[in-house]
DRENDO-1510 file (C-alpha; in Angstrom, 1 decimal, always signed):
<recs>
REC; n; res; u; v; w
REC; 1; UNK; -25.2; +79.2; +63.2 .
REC; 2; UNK; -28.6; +78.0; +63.7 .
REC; 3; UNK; -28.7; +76.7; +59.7 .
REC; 4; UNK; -25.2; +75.1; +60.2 .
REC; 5; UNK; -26.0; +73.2; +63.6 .
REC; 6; UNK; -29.2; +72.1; +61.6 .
REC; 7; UNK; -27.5; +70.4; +58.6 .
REC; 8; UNK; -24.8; +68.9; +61.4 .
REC; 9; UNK; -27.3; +67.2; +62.9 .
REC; 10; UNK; -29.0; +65.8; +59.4 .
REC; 11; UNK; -25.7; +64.6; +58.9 .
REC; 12; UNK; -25.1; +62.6; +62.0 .
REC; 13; UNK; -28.4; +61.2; +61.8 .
REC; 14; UNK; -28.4; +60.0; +57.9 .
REC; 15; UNK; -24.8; +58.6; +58.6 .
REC; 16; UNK; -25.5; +56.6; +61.7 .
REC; 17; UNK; -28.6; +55.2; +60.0 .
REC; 18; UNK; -26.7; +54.5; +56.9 .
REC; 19; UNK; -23.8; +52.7; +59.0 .
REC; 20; UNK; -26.3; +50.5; +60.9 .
REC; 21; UNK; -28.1; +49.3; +57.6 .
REC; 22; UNK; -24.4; +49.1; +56.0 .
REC; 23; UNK; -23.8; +46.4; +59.3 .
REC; 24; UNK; -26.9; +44.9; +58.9 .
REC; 25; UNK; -26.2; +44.0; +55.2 .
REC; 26; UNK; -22.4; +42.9; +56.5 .
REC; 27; UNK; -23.5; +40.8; +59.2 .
REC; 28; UNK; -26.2; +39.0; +57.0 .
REC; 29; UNK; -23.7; +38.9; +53.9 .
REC; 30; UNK; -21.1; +36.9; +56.0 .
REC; 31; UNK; -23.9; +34.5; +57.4 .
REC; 32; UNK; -25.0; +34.2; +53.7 .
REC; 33; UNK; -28.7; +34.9; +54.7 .
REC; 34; UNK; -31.4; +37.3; +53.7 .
REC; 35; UNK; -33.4; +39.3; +56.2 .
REC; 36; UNK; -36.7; +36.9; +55.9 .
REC; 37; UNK; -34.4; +33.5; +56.2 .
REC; 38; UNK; -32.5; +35.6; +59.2 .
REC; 39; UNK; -35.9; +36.3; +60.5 .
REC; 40; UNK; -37.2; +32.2; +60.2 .
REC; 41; UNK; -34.4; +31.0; +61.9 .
REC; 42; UNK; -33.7; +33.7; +64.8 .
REC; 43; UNK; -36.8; +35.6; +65.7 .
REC; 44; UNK; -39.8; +33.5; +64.9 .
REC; 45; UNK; -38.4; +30.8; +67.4 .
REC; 46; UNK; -37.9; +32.4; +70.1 .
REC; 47; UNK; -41.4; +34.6; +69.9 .
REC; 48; UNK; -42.6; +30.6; +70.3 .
REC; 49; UNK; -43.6; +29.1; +73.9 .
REC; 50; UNK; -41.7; +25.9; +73.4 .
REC; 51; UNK; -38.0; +27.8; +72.8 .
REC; 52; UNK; -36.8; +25.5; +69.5 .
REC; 53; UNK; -33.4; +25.1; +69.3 .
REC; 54; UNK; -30.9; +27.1; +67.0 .
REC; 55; UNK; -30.9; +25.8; +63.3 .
REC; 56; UNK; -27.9; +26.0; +61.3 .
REC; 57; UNK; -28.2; +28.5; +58.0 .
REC; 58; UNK; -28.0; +25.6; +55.4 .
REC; 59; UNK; -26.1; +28.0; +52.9 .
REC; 60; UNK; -23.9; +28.9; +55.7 .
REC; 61; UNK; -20.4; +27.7; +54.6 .
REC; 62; UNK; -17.9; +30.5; +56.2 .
REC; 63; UNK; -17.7; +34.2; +56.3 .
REC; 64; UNK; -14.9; +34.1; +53.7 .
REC; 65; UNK; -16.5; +31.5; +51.7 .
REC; 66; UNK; -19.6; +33.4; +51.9 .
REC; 67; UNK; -18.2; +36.8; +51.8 .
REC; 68; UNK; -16.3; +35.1; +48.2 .
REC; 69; UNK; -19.9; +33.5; +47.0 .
REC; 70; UNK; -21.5; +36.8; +47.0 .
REC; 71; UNK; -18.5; +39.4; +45.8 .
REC; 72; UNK; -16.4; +36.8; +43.7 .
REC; 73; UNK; -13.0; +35.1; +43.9 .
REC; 74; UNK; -10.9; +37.8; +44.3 .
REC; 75; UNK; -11.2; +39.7; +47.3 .
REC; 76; UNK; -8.9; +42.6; +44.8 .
REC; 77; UNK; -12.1; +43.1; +43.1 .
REC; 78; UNK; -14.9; +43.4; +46.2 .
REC; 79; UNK; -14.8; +46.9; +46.0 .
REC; 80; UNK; -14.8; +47.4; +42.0 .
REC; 81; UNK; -18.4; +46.2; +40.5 .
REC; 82; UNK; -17.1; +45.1; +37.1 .
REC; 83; UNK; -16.2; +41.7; +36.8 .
REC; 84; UNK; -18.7; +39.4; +36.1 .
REC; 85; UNK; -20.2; +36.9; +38.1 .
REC; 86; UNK; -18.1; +33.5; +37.0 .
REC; 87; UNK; -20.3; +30.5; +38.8 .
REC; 88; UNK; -23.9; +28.9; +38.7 .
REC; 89; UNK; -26.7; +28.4; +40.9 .
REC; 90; UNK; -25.1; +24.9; +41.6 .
REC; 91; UNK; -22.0; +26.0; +43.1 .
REC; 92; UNK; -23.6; +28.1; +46.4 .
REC; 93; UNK; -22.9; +26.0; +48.6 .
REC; 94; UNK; -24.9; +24.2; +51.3 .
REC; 95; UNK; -27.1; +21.2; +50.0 .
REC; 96; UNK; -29.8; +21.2; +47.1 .
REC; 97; UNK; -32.1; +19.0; +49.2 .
REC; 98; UNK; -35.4; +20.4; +48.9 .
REC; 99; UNK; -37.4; +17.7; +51.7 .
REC; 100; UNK; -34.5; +18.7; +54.2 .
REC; 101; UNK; -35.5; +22.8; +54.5 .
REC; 102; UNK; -39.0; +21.7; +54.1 .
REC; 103; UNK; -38.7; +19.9; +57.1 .
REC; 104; UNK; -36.6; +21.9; +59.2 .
REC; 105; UNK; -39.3; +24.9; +58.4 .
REC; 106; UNK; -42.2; +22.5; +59.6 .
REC; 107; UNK; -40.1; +22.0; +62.6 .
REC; 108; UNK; -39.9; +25.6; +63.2 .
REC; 109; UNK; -43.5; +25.9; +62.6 .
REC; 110; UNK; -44.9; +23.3; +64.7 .
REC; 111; UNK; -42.7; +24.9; +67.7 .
REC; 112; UNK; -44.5; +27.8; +67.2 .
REC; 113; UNK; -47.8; +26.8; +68.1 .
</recs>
C-alpha cells in the first residue's frame, strides 16, 4: 500500500507540474511571446521605481492569428506535426522596424534606473 500511495503521489506531482508548464507555453503561444520578451515587457518594469507603462507585444496580432502563425492555417492539423510550415519570416506579423523595439527597449531601460 505504502509503494502504491508512493507512485500516486509521483504522479500528481509530475502531472500538475507538467499542466502548469503546458499553460505557461499556452498563455505565451497565444500572446505570440517567448519567456525572455514576456519577461522585458511584464516583470523588468514593474521591479523599476518609476512603474513604466504596459508595452504592447509588437508581434501580438490575436490569439487566433497567433495561435495560426505558430501551428499553421488549419486549425485540423494543430494537433498532427506533419505538414510543413507554408510561410516566411516576412509574414509574422507585427512590424519589421528595427529603430522602433530599439527604442521601446531603451525606454524600458531607462525606467529602470
Amino acid at each position: 500500500l505504502g509503494m502504491l500511495l508512493g507512485t500516486l503521489i509521483i504522479i500528481v506531482c509530475l502531472t500538475l507540474m507538467l499542466a502548469s508548464l503546458f499553460g505557461w507555453n499556452a498563455y505565451l503561444l497565444m500572446r505570440n511571446q517567448t519567456s525572455i520578451e514576456n519577461y522585458d515587457i511584464e516583470v523588468a518594469p514593474s521591479r523599476s521605481r518609476n512603474k513604466a507603462k504596459k508595452v504592447k507585444h509588437r508581434y501580438d496580432i490575436g490569439t487566433y492569428k497567433n495561435i495560426q502563425s505558430v501551428m499553421g492555417q488549419s486549425p485540423l492539423i494543430w494537433l498532427l506535426p506533419i505538414a510543413p510550415w507554408s510561410g516566411s519570416k516576412d509574414d509574422m506579423g507585427g512590424k519589421n522596424e528595427d529603430e522602433e523595439d530599439e527604442h521601446e527597449m531603451k525606454a524600458l531601460r531607462s525606467s529602470e534606473d
